[in-house]
C-alpha positions as CSV (number, residue, x, y, z in Angstrom):
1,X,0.4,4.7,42.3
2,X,-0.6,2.2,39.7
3,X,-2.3,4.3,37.6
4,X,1.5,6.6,37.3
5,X,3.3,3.4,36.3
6,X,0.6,2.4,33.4
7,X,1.0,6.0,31.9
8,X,4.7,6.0,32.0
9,X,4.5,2.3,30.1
10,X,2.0,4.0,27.6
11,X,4.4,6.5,27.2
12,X,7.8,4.6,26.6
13,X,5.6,2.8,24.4
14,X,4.6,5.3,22.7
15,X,8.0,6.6,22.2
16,X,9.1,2.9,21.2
17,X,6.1,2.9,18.3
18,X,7.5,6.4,16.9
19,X,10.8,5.4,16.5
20,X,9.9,2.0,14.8
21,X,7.9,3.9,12.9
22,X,10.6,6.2,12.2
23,X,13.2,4.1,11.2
24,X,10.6,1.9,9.4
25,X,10.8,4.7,7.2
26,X,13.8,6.1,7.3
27,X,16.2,3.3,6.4
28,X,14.7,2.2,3.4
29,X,14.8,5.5,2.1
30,X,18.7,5.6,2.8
31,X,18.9,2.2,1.5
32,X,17.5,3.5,-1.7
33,X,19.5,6.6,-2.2
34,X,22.6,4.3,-1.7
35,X,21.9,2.5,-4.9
36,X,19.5,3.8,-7.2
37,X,20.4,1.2,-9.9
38,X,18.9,-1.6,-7.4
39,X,15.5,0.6,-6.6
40,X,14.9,1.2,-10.1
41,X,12.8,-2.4,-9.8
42,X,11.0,-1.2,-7.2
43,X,10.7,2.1,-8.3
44,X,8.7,1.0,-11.3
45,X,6.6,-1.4,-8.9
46,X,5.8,1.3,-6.6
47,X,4.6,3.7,-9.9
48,X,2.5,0.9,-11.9
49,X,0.7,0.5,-8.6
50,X,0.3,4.4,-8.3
51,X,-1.1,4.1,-11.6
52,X,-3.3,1.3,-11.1
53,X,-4.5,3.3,-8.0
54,X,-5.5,6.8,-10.4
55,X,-7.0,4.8,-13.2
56,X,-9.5,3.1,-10.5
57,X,-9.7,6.7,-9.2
58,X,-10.8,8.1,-12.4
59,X,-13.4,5.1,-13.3
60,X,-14.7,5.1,-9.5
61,X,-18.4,6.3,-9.4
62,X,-18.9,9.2,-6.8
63,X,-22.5,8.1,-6.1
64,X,-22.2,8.6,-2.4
65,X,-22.8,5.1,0.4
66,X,-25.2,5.9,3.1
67,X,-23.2,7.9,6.0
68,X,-20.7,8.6,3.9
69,X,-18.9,11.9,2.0
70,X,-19.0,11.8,-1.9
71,X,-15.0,12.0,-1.6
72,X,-14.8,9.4,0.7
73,X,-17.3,6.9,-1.3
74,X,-15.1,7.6,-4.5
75,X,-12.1,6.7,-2.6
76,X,-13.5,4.0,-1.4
77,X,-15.1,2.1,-5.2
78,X,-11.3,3.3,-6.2
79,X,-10.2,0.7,-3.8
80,X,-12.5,-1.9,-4.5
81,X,-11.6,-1.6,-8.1
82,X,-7.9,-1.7,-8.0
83,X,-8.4,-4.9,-5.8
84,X,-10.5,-6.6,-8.5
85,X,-8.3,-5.1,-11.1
86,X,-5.0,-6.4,-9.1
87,X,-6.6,-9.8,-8.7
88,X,-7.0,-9.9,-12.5
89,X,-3.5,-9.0,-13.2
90,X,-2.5,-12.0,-10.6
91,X,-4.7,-14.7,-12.1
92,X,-3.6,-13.8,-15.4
93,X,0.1,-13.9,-14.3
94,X,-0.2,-17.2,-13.0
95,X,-2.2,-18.4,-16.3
96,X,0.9,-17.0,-18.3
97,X,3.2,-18.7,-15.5
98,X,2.0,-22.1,-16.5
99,X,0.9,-21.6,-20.0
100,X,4.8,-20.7,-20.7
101,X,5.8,-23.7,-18.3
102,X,4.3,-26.4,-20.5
103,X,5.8,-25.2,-23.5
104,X,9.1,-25.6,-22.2
């Protein structure tokens, strides 16, 4: 009997996790379409990251980790190098930041 009522929670929560997901999703992307002219900022965001993301891709070694696919391995020093290249970009924006700020 108890077992029943635990798979019918998993289930409604299930359901419940797919439509957050859905409308997680969904909204923004009518949001968007509303107003382009406001997205264009993110827009450009989300394509200097993409960006960021293939030049790490393209510098990433293949040179496959122990256990693990060549594809997955580049993948993998790709993300570990747009991290270190993204931590860059923040410390040098927050150099700028104040740089600017005492010229003021």
């Amino acid at each position: 009997m108890s077992e029943n009522l635990i798979d019918i929670g998993m289930y409604i929560t299930y359901g419940l996790l797919a439509i957050a997901a859905a409308t997680s999703i969904i909204f923004p992307i009518i949001h968007f379409a509303k107003d382009i002219s406001k997205a264009k900022g993110t827009l450009v965001g989300i394509a200097i990251l993409a960006g960021v993301v293939l030049i790490a891709y393209l510098i990433s070694s293949s040179e496959p980790y122990e256990g693990v696919s060549a594809m997955a391995s580049r993948w993998i020093s790709a993300g570990i190098t747009s991290v270190f290249f993204l931590a860059g970009l923040a410390i040098l924006a927050a150099i700028f930041t104040e740089v600017v700020k005492l010229f003021r």
